[in-house]
C-alpha positions in Angstrom: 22.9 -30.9 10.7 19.0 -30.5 9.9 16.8 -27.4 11.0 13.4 -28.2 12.3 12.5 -25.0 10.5 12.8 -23.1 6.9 15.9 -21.7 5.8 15.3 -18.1 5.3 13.4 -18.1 8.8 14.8 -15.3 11.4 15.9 -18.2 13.9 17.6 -20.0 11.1 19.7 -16.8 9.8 20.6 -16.1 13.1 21.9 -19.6 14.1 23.6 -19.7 10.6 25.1 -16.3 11.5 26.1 -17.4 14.8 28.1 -20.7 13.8 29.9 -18.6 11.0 30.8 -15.7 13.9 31.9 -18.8 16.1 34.2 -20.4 13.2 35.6 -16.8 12.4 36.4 -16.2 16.7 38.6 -19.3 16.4 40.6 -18.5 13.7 41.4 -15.2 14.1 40.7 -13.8 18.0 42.5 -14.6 20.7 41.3 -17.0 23.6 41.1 -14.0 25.9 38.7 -12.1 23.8 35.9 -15.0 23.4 34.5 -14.6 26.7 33.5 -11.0 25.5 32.6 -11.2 22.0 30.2 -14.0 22.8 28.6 -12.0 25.4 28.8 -9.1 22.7 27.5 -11.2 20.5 24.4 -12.9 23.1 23.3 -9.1 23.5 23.7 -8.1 19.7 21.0 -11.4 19.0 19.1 -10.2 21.8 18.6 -6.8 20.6 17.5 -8.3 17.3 14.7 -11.0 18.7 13.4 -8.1 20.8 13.3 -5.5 17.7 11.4 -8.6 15.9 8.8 -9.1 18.9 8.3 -5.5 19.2 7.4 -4.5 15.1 5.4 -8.2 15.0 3.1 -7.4 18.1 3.4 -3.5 17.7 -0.1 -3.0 16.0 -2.5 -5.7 14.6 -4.4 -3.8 11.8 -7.9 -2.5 12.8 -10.8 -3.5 10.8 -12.1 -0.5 8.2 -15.5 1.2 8.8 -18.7 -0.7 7.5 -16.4 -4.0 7.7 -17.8 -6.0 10.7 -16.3 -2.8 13.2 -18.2 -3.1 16.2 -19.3 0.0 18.1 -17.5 0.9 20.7 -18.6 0.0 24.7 -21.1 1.9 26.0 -19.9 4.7 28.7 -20.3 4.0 32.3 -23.4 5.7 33.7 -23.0 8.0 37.1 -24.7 6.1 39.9 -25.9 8.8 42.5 -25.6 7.7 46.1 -28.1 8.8 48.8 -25.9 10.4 51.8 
């Protein structure tokens, strides 16, 4: 089977570590308990894409000071309104 991606990518180590889970289930759980160890195992990969998602998109890192920062926006300005 080829991978459209590297080896030691996230998606790859997870599909890798899902085919050896699903070649262990076979051998040595019972047909009854598939059902929920897939499902324990969906949630599980789950849990792991979303912790990657969360600490890749938690901060991008802010430019220093004297580094092309731009001010910050101007504050709004009170309007007054004749009654």
């Amino acid at each position: 089977m080829t991978h459209d991606h590297c080896d030691g990518c996230p998606t790859s180590v997870i599909h890798d570590l899902s085919s050896m889970f699903g070649e262990l289930m076979n051998d040595v759980f019972p047909e009854e308990a598939h059902v929920h160890l897939r499902n324990a195992e969906r949630e599980l990969l789950l849990a792991v894409a979303v912790t990657f998602e969360y600490h890749a998109n938690r901060r991008a890192p802010q430019p220093k000071e004297g580094e092309g920062a731009e001010s910050p926006a101007p504050r709004p300005v009170k309007i007054q309104l004749d009654d």
